[in-house]
HTML snippet that shows the backbone in 3Dmol.js (N, CA, C, O; Angstrom):
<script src="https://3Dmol.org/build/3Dmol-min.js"></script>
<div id="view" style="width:600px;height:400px;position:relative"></div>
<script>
const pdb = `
ATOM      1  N   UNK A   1      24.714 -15.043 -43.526  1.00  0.00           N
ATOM      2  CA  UNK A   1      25.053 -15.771 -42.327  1.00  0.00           C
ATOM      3  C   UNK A   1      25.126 -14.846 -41.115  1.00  0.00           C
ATOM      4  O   UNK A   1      24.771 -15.121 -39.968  1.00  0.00           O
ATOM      5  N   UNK A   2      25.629 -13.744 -41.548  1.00  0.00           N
ATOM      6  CA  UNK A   2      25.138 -12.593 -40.335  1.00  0.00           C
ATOM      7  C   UNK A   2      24.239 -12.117 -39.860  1.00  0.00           C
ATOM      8  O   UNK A   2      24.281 -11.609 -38.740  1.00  0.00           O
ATOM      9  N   UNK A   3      23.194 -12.160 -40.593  1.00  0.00           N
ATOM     10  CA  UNK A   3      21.460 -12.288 -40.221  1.00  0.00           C
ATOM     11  C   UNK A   3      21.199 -12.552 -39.347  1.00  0.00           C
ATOM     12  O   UNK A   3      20.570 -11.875 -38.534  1.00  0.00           O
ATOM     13  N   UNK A   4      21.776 -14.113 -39.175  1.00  0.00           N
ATOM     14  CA  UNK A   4      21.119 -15.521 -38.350  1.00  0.00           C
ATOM     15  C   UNK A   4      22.090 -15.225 -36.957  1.00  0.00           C
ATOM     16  O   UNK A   4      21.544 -15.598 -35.918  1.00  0.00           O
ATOM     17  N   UNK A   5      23.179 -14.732 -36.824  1.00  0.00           N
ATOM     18  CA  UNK A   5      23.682 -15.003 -35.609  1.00  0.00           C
ATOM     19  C   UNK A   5      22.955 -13.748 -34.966  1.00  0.00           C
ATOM     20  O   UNK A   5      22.414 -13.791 -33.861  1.00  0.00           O
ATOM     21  N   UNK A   6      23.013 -12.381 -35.957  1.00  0.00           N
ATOM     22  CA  UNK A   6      22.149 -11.442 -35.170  1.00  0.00           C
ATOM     23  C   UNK A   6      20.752 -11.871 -34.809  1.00  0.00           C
ATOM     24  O   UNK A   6      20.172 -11.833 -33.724  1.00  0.00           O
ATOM     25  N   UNK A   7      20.401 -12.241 -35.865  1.00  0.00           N
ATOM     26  CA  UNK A   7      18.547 -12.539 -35.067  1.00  0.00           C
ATOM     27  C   UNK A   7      18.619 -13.901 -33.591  1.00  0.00           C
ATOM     28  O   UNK A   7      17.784 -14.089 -32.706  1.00  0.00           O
ATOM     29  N   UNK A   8      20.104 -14.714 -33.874  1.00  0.00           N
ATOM     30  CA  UNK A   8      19.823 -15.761 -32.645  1.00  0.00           C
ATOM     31  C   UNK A   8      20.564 -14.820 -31.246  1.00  0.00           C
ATOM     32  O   UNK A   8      20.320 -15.317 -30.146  1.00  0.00           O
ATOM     33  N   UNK A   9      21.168 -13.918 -31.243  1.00  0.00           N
ATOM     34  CA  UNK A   9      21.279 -12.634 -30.322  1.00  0.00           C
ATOM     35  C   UNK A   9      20.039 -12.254 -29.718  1.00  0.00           C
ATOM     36  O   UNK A   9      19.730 -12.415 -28.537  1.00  0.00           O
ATOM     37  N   UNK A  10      19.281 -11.679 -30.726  1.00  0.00           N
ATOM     38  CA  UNK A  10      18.613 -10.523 -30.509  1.00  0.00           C
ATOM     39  C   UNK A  10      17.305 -11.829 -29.783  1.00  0.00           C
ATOM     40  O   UNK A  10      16.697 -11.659 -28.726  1.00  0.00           O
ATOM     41  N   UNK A  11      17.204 -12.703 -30.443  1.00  0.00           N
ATOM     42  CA  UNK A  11      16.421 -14.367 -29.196  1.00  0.00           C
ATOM     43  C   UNK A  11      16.509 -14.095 -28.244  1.00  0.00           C
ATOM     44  O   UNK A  11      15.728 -13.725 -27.367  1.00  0.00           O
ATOM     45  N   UNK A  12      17.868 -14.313 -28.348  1.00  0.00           N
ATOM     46  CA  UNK A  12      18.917 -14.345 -26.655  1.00  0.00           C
ATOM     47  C   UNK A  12      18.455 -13.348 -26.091  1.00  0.00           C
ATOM     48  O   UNK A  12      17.614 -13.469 -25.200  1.00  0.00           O
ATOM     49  N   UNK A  13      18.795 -12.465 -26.393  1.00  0.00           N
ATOM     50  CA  UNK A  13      18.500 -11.279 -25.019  1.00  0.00           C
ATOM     51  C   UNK A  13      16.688 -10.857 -24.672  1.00  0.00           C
ATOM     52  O   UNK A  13      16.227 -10.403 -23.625  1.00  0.00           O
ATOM     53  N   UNK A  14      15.951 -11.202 -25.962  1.00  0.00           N
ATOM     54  CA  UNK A  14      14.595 -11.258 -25.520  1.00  0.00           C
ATOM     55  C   UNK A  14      14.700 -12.206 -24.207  1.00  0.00           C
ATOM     56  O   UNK A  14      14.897 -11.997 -23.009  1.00  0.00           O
ATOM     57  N   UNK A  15      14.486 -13.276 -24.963  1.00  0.00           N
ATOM     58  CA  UNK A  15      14.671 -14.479 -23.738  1.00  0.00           C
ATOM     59  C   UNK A  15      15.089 -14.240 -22.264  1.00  0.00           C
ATOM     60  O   UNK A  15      14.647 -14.571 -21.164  1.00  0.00           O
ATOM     61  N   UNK A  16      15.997 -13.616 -22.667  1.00  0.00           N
ATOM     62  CA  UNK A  16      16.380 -13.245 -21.122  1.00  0.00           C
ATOM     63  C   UNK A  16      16.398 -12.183 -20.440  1.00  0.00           C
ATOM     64  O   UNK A  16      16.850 -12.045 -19.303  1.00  0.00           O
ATOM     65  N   UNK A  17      15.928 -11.435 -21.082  1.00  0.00           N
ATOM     66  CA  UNK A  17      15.130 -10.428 -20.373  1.00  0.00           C
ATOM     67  C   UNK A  17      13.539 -10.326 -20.083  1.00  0.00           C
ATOM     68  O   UNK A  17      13.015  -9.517 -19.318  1.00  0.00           O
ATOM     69  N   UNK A  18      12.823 -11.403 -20.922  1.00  0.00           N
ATOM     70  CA  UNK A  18      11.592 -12.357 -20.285  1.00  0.00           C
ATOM     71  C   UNK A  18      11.402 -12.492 -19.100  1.00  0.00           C
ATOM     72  O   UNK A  18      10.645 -12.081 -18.221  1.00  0.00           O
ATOM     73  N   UNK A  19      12.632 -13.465 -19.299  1.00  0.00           N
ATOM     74  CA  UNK A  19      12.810 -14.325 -17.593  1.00  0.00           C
ATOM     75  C   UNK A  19      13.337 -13.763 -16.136  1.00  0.00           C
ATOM     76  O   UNK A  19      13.163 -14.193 -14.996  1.00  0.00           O
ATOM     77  N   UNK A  20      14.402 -12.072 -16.895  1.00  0.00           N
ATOM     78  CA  UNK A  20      14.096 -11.359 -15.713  1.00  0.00           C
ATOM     79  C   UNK A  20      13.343 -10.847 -15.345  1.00  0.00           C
ATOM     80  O   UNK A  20      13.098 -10.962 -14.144  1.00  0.00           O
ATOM     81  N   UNK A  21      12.515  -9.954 -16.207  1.00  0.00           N
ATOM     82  CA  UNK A  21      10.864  -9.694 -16.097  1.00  0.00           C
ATOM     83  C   UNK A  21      10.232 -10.946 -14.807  1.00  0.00           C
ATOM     84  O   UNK A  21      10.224 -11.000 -13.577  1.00  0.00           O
ATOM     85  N   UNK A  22       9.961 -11.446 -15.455  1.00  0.00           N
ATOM     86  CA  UNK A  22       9.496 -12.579 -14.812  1.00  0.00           C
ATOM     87  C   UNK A  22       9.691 -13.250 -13.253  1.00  0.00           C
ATOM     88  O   UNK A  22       8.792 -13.713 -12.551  1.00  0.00           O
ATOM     89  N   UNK A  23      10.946 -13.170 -12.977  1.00  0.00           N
ATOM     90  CA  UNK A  23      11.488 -13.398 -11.796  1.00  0.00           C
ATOM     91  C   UNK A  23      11.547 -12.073 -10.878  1.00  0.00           C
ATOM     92  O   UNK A  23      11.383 -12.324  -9.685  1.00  0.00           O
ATOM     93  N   UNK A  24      11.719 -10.905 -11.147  1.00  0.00           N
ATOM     94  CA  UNK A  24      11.846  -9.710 -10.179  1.00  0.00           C
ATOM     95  C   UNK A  24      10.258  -9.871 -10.367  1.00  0.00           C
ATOM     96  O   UNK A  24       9.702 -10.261  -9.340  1.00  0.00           O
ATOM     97  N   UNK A  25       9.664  -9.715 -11.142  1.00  0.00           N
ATOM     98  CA  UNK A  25       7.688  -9.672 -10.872  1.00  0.00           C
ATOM     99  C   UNK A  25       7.379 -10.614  -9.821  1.00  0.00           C
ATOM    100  O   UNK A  25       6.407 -10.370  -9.106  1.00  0.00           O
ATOM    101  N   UNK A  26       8.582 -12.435  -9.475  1.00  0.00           N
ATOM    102  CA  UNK A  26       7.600 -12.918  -8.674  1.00  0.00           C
ATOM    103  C   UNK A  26       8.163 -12.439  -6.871  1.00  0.00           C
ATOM    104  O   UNK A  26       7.555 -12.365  -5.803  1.00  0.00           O
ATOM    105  N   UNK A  27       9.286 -12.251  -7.190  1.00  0.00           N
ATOM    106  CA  UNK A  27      10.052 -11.649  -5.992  1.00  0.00           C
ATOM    107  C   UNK A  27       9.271 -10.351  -5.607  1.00  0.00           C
ATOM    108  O   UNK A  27       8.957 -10.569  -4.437  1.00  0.00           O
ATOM    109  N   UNK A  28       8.930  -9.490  -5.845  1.00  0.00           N
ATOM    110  CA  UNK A  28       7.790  -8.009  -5.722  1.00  0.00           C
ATOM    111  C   UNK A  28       6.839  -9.051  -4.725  1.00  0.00           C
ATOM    112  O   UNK A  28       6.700  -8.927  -3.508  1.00  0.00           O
ATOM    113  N   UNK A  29       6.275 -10.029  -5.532  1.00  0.00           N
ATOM    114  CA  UNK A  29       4.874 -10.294  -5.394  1.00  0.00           C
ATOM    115  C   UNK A  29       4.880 -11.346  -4.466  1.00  0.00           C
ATOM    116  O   UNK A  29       3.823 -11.682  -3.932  1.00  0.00           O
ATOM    117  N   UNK A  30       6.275 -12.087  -4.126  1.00  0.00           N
ATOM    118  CA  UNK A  30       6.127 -12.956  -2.682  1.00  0.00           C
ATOM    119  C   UNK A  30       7.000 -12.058  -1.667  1.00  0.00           C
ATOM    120  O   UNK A  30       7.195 -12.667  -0.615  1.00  0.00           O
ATOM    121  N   UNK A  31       7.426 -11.112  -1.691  1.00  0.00           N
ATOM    122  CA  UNK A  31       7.905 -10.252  -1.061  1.00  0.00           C
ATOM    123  C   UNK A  31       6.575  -9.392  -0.455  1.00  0.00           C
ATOM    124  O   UNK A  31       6.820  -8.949   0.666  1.00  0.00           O
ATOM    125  N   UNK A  32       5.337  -9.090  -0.912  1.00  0.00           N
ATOM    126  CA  UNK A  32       4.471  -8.370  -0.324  1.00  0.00           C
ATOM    127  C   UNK A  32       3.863  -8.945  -0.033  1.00  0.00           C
ATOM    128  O   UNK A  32       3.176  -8.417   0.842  1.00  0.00           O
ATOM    129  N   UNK A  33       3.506 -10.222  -0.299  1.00  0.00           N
ATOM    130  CA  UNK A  33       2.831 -11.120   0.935  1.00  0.00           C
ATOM    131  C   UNK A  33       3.733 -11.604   1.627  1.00  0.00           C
ATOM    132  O   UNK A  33       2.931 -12.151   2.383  1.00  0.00           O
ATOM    133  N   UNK A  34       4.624 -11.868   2.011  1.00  0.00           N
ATOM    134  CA  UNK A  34       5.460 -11.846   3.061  1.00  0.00           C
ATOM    135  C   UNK A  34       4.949 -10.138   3.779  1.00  0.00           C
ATOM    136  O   UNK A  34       3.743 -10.152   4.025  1.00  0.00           O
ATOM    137  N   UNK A  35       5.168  -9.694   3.893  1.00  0.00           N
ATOM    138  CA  UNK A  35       5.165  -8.169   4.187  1.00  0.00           C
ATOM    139  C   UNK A  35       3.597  -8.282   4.679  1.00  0.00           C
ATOM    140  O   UNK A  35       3.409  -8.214   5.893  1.00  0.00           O
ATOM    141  N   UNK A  36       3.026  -8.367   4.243  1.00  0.00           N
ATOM    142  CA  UNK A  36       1.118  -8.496   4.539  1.00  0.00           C
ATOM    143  C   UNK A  36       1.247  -9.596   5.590  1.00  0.00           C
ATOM    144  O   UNK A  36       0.972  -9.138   6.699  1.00  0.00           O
ATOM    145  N   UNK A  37       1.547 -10.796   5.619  1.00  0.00           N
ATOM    146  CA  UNK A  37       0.979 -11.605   6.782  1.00  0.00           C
ATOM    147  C   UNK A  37       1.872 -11.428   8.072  1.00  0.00           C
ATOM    148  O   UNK A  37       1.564 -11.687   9.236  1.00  0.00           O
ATOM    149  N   UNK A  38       3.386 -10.782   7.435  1.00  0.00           N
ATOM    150  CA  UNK A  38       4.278 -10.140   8.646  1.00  0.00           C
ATOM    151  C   UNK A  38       3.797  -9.259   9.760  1.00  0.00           C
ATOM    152  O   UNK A  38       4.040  -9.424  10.955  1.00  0.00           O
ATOM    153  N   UNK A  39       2.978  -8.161   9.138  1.00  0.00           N
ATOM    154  CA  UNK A  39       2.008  -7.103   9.847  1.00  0.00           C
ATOM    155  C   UNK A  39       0.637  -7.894  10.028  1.00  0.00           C
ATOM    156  O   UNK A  39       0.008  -7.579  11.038  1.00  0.00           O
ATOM    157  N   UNK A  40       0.195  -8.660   9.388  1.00  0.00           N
ATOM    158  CA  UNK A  40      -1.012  -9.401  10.223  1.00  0.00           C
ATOM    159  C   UNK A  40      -0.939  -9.780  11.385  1.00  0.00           C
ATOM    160  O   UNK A  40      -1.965  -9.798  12.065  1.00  0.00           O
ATOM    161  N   UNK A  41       0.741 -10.330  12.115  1.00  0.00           N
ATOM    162  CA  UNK A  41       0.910 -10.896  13.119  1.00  0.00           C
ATOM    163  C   UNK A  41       0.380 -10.028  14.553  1.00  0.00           C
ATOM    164  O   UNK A  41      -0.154 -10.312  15.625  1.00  0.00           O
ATOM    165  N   UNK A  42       1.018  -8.479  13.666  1.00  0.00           N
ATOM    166  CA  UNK A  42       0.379  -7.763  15.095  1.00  0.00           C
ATOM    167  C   UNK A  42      -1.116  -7.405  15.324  1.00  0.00           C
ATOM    168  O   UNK A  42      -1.944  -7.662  14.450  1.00  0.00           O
ATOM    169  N   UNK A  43      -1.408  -6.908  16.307  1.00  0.00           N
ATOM    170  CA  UNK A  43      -2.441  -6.310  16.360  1.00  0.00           C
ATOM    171  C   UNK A  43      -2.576  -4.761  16.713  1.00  0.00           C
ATOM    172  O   UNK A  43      -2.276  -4.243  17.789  1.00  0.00           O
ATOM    173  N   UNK A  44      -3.214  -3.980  15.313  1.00  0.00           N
ATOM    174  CA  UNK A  44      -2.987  -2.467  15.496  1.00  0.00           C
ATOM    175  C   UNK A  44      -4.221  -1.881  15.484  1.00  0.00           C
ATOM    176  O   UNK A  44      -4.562  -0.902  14.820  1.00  0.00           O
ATOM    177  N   UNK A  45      -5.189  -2.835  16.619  1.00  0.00           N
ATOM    178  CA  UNK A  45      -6.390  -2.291  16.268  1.00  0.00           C
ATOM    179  C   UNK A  45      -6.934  -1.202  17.710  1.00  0.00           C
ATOM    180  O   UNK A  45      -6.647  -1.297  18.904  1.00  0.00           O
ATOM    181  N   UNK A  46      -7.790  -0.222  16.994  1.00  0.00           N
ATOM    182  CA  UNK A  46      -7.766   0.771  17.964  1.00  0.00           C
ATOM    183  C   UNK A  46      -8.919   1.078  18.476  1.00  0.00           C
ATOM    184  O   UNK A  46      -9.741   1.697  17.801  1.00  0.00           O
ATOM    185  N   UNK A  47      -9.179   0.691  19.783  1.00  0.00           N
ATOM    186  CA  UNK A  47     -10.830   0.532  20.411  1.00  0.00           C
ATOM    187  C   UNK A  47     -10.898   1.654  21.182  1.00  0.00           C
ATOM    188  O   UNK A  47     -11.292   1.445  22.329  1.00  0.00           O
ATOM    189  N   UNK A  48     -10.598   2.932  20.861  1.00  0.00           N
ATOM    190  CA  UNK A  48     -10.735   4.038  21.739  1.00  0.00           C
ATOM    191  C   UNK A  48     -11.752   5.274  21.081  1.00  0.00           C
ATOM    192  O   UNK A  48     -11.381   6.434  20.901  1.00  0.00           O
ATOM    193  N   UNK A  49     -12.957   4.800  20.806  1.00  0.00           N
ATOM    194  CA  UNK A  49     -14.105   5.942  19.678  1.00  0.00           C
ATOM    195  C   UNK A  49     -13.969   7.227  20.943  1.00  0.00           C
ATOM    196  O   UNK A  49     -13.635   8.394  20.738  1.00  0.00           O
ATOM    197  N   UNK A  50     -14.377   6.531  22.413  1.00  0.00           N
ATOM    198  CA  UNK A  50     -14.487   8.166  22.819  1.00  0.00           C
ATOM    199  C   UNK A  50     -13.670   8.857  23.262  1.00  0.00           C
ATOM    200  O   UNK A  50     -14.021   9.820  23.943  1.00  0.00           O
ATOM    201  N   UNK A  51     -12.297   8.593  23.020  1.00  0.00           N
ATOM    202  CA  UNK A  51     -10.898   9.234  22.844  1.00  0.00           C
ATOM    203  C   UNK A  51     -11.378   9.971  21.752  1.00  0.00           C
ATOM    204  O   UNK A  51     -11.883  11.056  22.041  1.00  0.00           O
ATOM    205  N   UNK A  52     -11.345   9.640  20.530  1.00  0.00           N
ATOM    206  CA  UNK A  52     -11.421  10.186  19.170  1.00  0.00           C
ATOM    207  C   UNK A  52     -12.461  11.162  19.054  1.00  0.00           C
ATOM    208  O   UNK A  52     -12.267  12.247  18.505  1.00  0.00           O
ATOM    209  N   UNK A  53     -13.898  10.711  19.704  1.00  0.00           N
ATOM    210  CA  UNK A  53     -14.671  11.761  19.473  1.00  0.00           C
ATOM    211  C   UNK A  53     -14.586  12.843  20.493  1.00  0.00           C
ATOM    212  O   UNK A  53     -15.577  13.573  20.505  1.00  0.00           O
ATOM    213  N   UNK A  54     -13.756  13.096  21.256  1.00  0.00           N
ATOM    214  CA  UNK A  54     -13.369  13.616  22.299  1.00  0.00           C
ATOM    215  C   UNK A  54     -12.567  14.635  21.599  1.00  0.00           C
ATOM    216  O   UNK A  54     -12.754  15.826  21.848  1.00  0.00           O
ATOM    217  N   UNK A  55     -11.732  14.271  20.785  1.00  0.00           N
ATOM    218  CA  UNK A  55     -10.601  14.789  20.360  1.00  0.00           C
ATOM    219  C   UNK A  55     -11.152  15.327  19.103  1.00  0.00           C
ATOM    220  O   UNK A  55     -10.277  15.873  18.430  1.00  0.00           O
ATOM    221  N   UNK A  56     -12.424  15.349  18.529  1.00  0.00           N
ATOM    222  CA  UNK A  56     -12.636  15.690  17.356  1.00  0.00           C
ATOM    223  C   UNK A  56     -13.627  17.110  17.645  1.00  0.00           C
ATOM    224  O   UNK A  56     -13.674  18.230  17.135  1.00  0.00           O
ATOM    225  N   UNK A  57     -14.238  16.539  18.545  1.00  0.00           N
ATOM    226  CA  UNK A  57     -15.003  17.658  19.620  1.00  0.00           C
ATOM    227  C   UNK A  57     -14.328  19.338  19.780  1.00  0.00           C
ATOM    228  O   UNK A  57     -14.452  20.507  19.416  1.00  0.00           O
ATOM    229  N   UNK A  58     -13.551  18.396  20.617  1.00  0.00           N
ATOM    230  CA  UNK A  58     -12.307  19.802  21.252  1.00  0.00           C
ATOM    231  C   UNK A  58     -11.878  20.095  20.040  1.00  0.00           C
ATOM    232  O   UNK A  58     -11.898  21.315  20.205  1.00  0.00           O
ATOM    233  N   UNK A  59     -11.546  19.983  19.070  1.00  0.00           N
ATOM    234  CA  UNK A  59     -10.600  20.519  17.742  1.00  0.00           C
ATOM    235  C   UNK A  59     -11.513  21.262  16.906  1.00  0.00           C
ATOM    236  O   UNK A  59     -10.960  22.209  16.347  1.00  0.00           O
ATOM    237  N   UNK A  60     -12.976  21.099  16.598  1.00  0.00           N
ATOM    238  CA  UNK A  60     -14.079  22.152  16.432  1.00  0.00           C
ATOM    239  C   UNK A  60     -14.088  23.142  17.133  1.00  0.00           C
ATOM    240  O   UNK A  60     -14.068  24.265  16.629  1.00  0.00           O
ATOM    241  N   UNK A  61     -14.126  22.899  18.721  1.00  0.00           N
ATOM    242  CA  UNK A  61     -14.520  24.053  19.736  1.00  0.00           C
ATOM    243  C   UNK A  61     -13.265  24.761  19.420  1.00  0.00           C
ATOM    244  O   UNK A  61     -13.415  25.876  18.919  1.00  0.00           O
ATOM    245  N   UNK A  62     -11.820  24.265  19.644  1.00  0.00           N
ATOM    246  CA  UNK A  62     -10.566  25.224  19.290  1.00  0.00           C
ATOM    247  C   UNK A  62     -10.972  25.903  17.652  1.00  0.00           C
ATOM    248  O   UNK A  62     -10.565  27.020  17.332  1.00  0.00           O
ATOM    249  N   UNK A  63     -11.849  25.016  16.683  1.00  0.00           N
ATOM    250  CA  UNK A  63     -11.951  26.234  15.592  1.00  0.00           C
ATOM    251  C   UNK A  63     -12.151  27.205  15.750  1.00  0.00           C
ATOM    252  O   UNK A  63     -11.585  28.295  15.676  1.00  0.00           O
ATOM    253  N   UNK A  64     -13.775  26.489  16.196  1.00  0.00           N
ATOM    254  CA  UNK A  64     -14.958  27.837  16.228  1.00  0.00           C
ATOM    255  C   UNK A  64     -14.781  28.685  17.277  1.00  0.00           C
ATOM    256  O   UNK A  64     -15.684  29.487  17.513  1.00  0.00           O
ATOM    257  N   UNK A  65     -13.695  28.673  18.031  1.00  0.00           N
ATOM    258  CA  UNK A  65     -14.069  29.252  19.200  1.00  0.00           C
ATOM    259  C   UNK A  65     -14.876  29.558  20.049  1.00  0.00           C
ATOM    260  O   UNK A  65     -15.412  30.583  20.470  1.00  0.00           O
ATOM    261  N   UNK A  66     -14.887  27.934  20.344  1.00  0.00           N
ATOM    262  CA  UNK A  66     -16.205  27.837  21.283  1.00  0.00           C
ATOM    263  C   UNK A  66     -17.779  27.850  20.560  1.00  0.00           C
ATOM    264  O   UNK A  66     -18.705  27.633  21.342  1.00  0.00           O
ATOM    265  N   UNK A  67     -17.984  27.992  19.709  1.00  0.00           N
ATOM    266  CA  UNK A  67     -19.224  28.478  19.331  1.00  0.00           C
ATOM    267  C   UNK A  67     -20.118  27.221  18.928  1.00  0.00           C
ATOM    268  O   UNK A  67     -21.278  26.989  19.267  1.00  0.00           O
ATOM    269  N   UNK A  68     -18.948  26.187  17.806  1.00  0.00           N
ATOM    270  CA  UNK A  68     -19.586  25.089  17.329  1.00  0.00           C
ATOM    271  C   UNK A  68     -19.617  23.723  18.216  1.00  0.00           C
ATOM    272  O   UNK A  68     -19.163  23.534  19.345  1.00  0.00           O
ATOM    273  N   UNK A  69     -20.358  22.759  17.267  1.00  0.00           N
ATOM    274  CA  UNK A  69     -20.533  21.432  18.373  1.00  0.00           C
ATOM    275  C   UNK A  69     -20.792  20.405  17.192  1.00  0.00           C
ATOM    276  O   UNK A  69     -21.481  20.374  16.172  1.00  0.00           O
ATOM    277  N   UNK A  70     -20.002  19.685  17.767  1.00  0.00           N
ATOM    278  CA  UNK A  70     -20.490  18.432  16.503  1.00  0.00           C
ATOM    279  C   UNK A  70     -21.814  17.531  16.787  1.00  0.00           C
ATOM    280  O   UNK A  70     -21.802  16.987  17.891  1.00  0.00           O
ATOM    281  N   UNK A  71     -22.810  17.315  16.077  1.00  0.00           N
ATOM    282  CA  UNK A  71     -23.933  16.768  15.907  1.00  0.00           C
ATOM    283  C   UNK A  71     -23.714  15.067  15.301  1.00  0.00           C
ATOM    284  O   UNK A  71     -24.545  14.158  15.301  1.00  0.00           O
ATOM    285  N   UNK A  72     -22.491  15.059  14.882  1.00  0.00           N
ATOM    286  CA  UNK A  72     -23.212  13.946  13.875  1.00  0.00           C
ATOM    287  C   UNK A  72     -21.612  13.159  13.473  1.00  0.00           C
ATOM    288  O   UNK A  72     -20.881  13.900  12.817  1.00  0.00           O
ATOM    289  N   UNK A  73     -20.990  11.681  13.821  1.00  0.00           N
ATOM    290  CA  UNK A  73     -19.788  11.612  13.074  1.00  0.00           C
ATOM    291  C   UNK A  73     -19.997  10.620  12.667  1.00  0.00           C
ATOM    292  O   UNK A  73     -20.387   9.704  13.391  1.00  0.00           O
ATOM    293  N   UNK A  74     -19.812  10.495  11.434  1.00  0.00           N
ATOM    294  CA  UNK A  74     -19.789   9.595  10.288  1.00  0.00           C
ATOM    295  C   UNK A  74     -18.353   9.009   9.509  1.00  0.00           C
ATOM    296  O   UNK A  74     -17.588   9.697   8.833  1.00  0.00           O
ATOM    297  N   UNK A  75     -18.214   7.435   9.827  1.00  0.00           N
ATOM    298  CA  UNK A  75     -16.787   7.313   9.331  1.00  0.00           C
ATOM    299  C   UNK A  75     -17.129   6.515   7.580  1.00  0.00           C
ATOM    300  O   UNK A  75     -17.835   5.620   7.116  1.00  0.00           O
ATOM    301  N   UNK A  76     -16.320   7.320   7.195  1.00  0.00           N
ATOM    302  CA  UNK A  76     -16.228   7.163   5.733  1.00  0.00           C
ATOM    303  C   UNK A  76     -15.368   5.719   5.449  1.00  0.00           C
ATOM    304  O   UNK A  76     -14.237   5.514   5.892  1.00  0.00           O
ATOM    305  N   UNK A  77     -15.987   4.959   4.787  1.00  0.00           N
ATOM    306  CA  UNK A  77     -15.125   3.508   4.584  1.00  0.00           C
ATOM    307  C   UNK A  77     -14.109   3.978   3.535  1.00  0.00           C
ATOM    308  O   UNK A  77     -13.265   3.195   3.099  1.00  0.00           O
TER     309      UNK A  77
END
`;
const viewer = $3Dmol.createViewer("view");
viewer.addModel(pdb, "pdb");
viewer.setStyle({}, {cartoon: {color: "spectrum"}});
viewer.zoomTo();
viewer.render();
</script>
């Protein structure tokens, strides 16, 4: 008879540790879409290329000291 109350325990706490599994997984997962369409609202988009290539320019010439020049910029997806 002690078997049975241990194995309807050892149910129990599967069971419910299932269902916390389960519930913190969906909270994560409507919590980061919350979080994703929160930052969708803004806009962080940055239309300044000849700022950047400006700035990528000068940061060669400060390498090379003066010597080099960029030919070619390629943005990596």
């Amino acid at each position: 008879m002690e078997n049975v109350s241990n194995l309807s325990i050892l149910i129990n706490i599967l069971i419910n540790g299932m269902i916390m599994v389960f519930f913190v997984l969906l909270l994560v997962f409507l919590l980061g879409k919350f979080l994703v369409k929160l930052i969708n609202l803004f806009d962080f988009s940055i239309n300044k290329e000849d700022n950047i290539k400006e700035k990528i320019s000068n940061k060669i010439k400060d390498i090379s000291g003066g010597k080099g020049r960029v030919l070619k910029i390629t943005k990596l997806d």
